[in-house]
Short mmCIF file of the C-alpha atoms (twelve columns), coordinates in Angstrom:
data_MODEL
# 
_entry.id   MODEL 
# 
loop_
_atom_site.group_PDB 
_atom_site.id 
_atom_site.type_symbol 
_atom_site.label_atom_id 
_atom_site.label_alt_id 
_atom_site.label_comp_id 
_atom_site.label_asym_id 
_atom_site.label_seq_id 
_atom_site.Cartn_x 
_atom_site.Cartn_y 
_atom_site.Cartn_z 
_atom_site.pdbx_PDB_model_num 
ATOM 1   C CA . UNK A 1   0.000  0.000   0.000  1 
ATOM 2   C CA . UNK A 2   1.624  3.468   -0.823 1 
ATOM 3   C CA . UNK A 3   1.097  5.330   2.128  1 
ATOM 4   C CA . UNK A 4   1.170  9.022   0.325  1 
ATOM 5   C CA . UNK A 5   -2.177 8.214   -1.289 1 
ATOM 6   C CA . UNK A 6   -3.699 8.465   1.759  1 
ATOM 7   C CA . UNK A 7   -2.380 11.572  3.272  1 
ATOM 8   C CA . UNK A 8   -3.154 15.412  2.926  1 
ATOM 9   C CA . UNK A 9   -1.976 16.453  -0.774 1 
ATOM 10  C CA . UNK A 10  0.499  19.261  1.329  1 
ATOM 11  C CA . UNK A 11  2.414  16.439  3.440  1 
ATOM 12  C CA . UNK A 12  3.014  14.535  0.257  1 
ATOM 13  C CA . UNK A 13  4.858  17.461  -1.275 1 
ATOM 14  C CA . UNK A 14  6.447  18.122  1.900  1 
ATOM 15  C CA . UNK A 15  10.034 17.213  1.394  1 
ATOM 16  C CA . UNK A 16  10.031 16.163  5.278  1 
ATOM 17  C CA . UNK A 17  7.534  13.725  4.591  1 
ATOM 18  C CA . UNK A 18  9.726  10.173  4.818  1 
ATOM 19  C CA . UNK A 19  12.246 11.565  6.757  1 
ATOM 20  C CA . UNK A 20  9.784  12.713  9.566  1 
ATOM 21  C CA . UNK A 21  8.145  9.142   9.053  1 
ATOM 22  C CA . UNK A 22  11.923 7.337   9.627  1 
ATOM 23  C CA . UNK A 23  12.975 9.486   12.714 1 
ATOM 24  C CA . UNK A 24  9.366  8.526   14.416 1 
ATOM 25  C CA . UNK A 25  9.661  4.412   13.267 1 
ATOM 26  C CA . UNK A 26  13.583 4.371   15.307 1 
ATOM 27  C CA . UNK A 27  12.235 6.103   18.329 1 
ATOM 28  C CA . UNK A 28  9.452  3.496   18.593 1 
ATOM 29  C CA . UNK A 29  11.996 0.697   17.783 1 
ATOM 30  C CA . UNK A 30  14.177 2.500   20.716 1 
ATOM 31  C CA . UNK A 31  11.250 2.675   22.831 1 
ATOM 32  C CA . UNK A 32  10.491 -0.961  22.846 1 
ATOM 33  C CA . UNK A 33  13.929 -2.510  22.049 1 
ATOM 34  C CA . UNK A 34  15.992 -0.684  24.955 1 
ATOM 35  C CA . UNK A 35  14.131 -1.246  27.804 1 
ATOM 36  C CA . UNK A 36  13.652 -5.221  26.683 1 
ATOM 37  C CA . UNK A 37  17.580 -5.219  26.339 1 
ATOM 38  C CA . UNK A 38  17.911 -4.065  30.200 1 
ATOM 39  C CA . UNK A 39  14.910 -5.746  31.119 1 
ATOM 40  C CA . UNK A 40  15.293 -9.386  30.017 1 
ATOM 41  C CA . UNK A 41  19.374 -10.036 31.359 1 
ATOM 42  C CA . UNK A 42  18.251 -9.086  35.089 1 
ATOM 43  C CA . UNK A 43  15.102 -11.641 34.665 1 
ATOM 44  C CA . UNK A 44  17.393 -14.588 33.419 1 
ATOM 45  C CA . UNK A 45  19.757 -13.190 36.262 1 
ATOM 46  C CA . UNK A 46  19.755 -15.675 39.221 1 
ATOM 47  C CA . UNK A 47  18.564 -14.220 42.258 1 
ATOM 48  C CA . UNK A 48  20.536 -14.828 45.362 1 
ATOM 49  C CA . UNK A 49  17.988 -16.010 48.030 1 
ATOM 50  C CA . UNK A 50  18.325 -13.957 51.636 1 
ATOM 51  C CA . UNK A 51  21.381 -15.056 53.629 1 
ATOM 52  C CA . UNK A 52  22.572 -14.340 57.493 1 
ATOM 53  C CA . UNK A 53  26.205 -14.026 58.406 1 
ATOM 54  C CA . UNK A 54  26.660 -16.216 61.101 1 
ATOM 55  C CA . UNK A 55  29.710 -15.311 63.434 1 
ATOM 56  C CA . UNK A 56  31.341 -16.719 66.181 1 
ATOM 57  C CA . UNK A 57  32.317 -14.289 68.815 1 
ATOM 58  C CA . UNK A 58  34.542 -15.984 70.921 1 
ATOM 59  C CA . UNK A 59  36.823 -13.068 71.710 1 
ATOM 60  C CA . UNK A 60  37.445 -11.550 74.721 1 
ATOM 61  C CA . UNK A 61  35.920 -7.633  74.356 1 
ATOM 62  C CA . UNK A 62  39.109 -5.934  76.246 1 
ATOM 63  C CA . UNK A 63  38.921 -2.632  74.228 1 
ATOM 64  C CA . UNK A 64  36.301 -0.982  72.468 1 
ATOM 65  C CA . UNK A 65  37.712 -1.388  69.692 1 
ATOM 66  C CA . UNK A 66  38.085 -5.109  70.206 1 
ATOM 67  C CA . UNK A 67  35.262 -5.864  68.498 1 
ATOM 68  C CA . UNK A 68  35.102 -3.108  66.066 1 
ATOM 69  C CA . UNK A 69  34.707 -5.511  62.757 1 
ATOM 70  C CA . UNK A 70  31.669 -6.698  63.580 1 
ATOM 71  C CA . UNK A 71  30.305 -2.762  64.211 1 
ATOM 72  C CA . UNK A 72  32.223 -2.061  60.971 1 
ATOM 73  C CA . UNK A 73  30.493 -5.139  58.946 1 
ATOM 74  C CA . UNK A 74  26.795 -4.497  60.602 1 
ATOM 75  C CA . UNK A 75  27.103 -0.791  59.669 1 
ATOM 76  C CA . UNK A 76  28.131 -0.946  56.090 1 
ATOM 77  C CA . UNK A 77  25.334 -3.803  55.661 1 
ATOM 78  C CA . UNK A 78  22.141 -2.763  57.299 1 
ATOM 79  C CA . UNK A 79  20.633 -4.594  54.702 1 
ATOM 80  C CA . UNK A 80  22.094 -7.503  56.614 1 
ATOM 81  C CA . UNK A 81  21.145 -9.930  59.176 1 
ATOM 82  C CA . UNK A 82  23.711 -11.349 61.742 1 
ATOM 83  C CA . UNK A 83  23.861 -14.218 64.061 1 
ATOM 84  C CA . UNK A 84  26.507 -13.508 66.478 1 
ATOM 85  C CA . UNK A 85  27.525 -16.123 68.834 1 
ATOM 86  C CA . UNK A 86  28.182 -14.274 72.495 1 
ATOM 87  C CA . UNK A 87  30.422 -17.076 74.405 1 
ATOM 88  C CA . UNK A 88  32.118 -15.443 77.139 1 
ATOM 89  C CA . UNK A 89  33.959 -18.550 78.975 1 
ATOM 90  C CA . UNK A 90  32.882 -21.542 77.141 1 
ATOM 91  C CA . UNK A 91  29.583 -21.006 78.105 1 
ATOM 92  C CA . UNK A 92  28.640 -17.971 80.246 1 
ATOM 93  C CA . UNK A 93  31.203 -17.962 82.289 1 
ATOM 94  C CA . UNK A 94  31.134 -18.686 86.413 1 
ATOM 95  C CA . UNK A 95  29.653 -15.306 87.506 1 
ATOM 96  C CA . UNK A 96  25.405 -14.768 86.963 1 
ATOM 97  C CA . UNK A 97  25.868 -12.207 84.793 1 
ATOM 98  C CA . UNK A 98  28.847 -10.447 82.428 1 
ATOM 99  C CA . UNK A 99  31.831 -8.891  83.597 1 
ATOM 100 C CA . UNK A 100 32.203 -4.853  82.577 1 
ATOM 101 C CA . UNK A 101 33.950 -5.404  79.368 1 
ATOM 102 C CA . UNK A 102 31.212 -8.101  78.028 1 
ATOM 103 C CA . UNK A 103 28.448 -6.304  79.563 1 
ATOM 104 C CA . UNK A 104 29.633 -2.836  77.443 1 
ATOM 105 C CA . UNK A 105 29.623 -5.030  74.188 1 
ATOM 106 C CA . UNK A 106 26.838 -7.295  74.610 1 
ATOM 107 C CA . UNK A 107 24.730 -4.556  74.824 1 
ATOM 108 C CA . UNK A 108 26.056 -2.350  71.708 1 
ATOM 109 C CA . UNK A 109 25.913 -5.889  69.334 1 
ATOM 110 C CA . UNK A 110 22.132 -5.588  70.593 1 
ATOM 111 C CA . UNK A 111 21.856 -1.612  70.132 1 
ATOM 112 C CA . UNK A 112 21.995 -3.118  66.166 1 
ATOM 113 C CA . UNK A 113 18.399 -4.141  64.891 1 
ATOM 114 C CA . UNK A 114 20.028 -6.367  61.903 1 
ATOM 115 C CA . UNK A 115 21.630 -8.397  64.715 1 
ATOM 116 C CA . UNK A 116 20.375 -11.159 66.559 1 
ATOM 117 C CA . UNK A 117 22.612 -12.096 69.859 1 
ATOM 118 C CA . UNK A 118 22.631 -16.093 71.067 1 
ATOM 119 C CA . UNK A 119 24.416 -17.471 73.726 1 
ATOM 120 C CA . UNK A 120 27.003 -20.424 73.590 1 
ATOM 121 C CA . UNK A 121 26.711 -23.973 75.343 1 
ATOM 122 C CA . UNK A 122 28.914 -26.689 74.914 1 
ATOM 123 C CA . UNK A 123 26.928 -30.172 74.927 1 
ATOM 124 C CA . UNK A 124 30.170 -32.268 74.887 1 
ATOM 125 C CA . UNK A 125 28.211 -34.570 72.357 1 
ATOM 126 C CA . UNK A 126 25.946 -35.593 75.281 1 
ATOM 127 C CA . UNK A 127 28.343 -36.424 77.562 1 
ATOM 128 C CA . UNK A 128 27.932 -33.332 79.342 1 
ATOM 129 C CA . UNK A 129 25.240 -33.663 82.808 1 
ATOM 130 C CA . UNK A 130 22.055 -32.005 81.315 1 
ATOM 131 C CA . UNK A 131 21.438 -30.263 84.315 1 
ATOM 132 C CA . UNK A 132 25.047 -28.337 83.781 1 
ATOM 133 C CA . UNK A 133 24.077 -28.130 80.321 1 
ATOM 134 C CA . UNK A 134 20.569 -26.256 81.077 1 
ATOM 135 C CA . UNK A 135 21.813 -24.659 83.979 1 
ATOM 136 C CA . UNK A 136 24.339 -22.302 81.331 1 
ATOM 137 C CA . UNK A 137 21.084 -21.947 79.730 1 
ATOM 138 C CA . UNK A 138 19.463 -20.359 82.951 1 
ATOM 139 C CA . UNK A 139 22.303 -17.958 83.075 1 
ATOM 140 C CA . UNK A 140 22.431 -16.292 79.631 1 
ATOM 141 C CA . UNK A 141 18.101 -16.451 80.430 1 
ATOM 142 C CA . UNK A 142 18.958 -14.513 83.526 1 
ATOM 143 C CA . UNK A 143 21.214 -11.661 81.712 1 
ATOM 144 C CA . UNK A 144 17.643 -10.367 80.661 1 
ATOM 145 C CA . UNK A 145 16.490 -9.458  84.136 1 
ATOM 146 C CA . UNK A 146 19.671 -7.200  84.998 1 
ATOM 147 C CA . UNK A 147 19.396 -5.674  81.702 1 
ATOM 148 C CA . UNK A 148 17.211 -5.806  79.132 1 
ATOM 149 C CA . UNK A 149 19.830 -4.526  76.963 1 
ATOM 150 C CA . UNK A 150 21.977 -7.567  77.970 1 
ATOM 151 C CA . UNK A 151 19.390 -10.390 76.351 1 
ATOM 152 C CA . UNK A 152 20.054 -13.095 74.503 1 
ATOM 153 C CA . UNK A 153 17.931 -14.565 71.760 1 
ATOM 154 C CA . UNK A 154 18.372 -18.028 71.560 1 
ATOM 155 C CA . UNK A 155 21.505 -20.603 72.250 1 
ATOM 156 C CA . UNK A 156 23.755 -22.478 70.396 1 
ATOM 157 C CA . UNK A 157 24.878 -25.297 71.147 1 
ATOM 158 C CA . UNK A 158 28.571 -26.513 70.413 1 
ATOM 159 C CA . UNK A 159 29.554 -30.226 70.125 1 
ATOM 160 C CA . UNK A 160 26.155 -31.275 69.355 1 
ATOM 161 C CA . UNK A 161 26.134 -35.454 68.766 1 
ATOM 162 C CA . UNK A 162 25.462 -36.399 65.602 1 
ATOM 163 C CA . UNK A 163 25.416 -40.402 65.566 1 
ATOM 164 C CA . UNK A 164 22.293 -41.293 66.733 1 
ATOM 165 C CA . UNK A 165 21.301 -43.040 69.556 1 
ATOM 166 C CA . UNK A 166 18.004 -42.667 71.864 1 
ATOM 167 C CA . UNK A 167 19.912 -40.995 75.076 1 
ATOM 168 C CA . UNK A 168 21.527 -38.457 72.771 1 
ATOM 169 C CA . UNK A 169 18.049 -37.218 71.078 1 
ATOM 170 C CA . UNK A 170 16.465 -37.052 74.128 1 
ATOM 171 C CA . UNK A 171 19.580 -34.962 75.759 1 
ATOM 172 C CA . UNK A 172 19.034 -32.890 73.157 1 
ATOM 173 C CA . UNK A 173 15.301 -32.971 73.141 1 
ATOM 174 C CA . UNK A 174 15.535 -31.935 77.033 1 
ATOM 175 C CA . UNK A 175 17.929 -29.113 76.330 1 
ATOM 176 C CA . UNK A 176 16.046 -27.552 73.308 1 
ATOM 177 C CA . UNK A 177 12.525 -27.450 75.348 1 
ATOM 178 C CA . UNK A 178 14.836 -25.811 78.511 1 
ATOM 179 C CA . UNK A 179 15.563 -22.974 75.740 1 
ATOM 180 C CA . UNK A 180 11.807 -22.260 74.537 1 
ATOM 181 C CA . UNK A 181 10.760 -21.946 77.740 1 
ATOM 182 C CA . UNK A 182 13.463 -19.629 79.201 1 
ATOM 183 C CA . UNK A 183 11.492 -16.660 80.152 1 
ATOM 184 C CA . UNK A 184 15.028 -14.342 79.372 1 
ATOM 185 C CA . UNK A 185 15.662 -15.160 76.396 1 
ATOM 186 C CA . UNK A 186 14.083 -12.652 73.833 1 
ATOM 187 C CA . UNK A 187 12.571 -12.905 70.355 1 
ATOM 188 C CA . UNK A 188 12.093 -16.422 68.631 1 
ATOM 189 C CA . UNK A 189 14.491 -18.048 71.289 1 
ATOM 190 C CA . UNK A 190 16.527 -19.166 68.352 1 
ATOM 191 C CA . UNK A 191 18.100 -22.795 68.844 1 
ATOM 192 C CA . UNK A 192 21.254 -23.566 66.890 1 
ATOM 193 C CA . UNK A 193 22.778 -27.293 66.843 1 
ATOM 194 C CA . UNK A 194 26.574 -27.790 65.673 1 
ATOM 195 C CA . UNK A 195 27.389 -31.383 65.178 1 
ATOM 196 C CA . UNK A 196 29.572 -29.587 62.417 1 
ATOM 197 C CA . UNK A 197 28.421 -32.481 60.037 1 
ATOM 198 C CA . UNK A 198 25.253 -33.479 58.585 1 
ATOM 199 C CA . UNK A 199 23.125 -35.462 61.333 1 
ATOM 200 C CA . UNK A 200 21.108 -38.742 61.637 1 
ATOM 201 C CA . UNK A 201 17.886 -37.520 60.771 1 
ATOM 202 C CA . UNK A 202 16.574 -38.507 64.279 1 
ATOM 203 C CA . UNK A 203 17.977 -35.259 65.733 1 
ATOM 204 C CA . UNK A 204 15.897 -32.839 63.295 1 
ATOM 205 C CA . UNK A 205 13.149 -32.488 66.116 1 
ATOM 206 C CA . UNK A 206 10.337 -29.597 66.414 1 
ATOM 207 C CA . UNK A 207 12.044 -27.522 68.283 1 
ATOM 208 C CA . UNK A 208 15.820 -26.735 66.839 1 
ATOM 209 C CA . UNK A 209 15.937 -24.221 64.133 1 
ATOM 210 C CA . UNK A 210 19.383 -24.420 62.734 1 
ATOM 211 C CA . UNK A 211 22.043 -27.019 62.427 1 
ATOM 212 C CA . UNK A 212 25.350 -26.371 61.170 1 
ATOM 213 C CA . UNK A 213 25.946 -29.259 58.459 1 
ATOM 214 C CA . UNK A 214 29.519 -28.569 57.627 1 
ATOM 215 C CA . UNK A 215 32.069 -26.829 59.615 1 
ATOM 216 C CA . UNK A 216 35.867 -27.778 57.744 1 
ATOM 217 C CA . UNK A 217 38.213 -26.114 55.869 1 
ATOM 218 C CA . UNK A 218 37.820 -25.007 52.074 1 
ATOM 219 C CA . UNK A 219 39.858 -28.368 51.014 1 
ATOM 220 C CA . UNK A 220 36.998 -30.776 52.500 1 
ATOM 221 C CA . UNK A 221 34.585 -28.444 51.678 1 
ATOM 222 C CA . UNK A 222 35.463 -29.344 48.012 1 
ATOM 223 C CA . UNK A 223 35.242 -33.021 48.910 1 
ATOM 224 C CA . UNK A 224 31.703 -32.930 50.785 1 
ATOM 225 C CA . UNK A 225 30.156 -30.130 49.042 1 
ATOM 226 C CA . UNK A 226 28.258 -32.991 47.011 1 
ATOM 227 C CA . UNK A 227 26.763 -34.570 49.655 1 
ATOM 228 C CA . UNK A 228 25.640 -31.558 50.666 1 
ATOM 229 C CA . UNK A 229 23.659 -30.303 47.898 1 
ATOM 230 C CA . UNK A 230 22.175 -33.675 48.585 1 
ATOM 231 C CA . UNK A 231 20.261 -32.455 51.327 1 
ATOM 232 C CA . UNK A 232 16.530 -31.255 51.693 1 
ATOM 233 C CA . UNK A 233 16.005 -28.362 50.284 1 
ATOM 234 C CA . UNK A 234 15.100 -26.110 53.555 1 
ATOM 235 C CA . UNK A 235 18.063 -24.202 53.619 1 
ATOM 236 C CA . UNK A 236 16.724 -22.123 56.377 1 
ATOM 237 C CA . UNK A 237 17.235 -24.659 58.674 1 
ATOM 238 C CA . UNK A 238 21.024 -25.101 57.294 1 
ATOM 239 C CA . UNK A 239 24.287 -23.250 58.677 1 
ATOM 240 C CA . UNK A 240 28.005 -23.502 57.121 1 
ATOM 241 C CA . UNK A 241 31.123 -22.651 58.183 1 
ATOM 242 C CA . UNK A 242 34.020 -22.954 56.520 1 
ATOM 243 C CA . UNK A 243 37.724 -21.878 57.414 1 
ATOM 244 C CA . UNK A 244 41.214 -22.436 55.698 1 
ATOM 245 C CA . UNK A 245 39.629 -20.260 52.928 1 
ATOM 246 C CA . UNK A 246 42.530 -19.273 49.903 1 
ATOM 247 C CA . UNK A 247 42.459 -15.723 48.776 1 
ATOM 248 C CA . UNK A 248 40.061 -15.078 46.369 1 
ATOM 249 C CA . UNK A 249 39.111 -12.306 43.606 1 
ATOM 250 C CA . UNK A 250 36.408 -10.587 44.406 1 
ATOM 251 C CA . UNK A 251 33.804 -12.279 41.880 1 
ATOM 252 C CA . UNK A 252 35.690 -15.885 42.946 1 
ATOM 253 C CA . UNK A 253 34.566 -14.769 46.900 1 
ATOM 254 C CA . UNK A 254 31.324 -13.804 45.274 1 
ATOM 255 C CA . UNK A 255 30.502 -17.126 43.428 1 
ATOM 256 C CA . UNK A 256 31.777 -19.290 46.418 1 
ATOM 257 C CA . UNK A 257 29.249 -17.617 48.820 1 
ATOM 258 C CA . UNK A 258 27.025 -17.609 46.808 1 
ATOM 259 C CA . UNK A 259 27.136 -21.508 45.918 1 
ATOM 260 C CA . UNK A 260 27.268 -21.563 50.205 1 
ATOM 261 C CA . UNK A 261 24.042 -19.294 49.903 1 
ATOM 262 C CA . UNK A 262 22.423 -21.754 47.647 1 
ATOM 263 C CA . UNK A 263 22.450 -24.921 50.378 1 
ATOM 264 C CA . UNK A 264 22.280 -22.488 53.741 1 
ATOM 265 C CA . UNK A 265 20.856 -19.490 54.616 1 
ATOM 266 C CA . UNK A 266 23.446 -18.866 57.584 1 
ATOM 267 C CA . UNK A 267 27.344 -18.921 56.379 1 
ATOM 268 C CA . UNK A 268 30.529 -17.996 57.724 1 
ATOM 269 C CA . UNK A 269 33.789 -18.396 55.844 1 
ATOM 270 C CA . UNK A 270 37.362 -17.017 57.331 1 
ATOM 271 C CA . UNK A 271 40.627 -17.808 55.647 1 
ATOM 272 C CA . UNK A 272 42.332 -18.003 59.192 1 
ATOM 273 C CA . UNK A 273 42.910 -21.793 59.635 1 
ATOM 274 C CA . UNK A 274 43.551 -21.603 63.167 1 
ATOM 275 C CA . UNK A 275 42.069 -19.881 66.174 1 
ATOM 276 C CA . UNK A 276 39.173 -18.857 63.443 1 
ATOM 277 C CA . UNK A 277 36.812 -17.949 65.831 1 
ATOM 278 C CA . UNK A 278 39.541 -15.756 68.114 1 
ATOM 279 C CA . UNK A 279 40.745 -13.463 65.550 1 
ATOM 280 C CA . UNK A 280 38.825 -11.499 62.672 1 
ATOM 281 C CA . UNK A 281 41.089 -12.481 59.021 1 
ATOM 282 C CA . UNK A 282 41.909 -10.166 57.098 1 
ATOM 283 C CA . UNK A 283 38.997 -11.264 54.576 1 
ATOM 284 C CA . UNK A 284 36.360 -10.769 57.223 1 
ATOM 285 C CA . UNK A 285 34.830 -7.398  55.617 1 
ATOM 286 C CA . UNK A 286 35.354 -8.884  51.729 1 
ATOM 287 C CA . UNK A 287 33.268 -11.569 52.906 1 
ATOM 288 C CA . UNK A 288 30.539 -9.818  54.374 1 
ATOM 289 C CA . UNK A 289 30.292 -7.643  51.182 1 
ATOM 290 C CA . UNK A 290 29.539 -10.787 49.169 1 
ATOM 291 C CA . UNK A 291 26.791 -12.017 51.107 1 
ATOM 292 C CA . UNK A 292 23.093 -11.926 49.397 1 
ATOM 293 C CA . UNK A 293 20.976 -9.861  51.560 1 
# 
């Protein structure tokens, strides 16, 4: 169809006529083809699913500053949730409640609203007398009562058996029910198990939350991570930790958390491969800035 027999005779002699006509048909090719071009590589772009740093804070708080890489981390990502483990002594230490340097920390890791405090307890793989075991319970509970600002929101427990048998479950079944029904500790009273393998089956009861499934260096982490991607898919219930870590690029640190993020929702990685939970590496802020919030 020729498209000047049906115009006005004074655009067909207009000499603008077909130019006019071209400029208007590559806008409207621009209009639709651009924002498709942006559009459609972020839709076939994975998205990362929600992931929690999960720390342990086994140092001792002498200074301020002591503990300034976790303030450092949590304040560059307040998009960011972070599980920090608060283990004074081992456990809580011998005194009811935290001496002046843990009692000045404690409460500015809980002055952060992306950070969610939980006290440590070592279950000796349920060798340990439950009654010592719930008793370190009772103690971080009671931190709440001299200070609200002191609370703790749930307990992890270290050493946690992972070869079944009935008196380990039911250690463990005693001790999880002693946390949910501490009247201290605050929010969803979280309850963290760390057989620092994947578990008989038997100790997945109602009450835990998280277990960590893997806590090894990089090299084994290479070796297992198979089995691992074996498991159920509920990685919200899933922790890893890995140490021995080599140094990475930044989209190498990026695709390894990332392939942690996919099986777990709460990771840690450190390339320190010994006293990891004593010392912040020197990859400790790298990390965080790879994690999917």
């Amino acid at each position: 169809m020729n498209l000047q027999h049906h115009l006005p005779r004074p655009w067909r002699r207009s000499k603008w006529f077909w130019p006019a006509v071209a400029a208007i048909a590559v806008a409207v090719i621009i209009a639709i083809v651009v924002p498709l071009a942006v559009l459609l590589p972020r839709r076939n772009r994975k998205q990362q699913p929600p992931t929690n740093v999960i720390l342990p804070l086994y140092i001792y708080p002498l200074a301020d500053s002591t503990w300034s890489p976790v303030y450092d981390a949590v304040s560059r990502r307040p998009d960011l949730n972070f599980t920090v483990i608060v283990n004074p002594n081992s456990g809580p230490g011998s005194t009811p409640y935290p001496d002046a340097h843990y009692d000045a920390a404690i409460r500015r890791l809980n002055s952060y609203p992306n950070i969610e405090t939980v006290g440590y307890v070592r279950t000796g793989y349920a060798t340990r007398n439950i009654s010592d075991v719930t008793a370190e319970v009772a103690v971080y509970s009671a931190w709440f009562s001299n200070a609200s600002a002191l609370a703790m929101h749930g307990i992890f427990f270290d050493e946690a058996p992972h070869e079944y048998s009935p008196e380990a479950v039911e250690f463990l079944r005693a001790a999880d029910s002693f946390v949910k029904s501490a009247p201290g500790l605050q929010g969803r009273k979280t309850i963290i198990h760390n057989p620092g393998v994947i578990p008989d089956a038997r100790f997945n009861g109602s009450d835990v939350d998280i277990t960590v499934v893997f806590e090894e260096t990089y090299d084994k982490w290479q070796d297992r991570s198979r089995s691992l991607a074996a498991l159920p898919p509920t990685r919200g219930a899933y922790s890893i930790m890995v140490n021995t870590v080599p140094t990475m690029s930044n989209g190498t640190l990026s695709q390894f958390v990332n392939s942690l993020s996919d099986l777990a929702k709460y990771v840690f990685i450190t390339s320190l491969s010994v006293d990891f939970y004593n010392s912040f590496a020197n990859d400790w802020l790298d990390f965080v800035g790879q994690v999917p919030a």
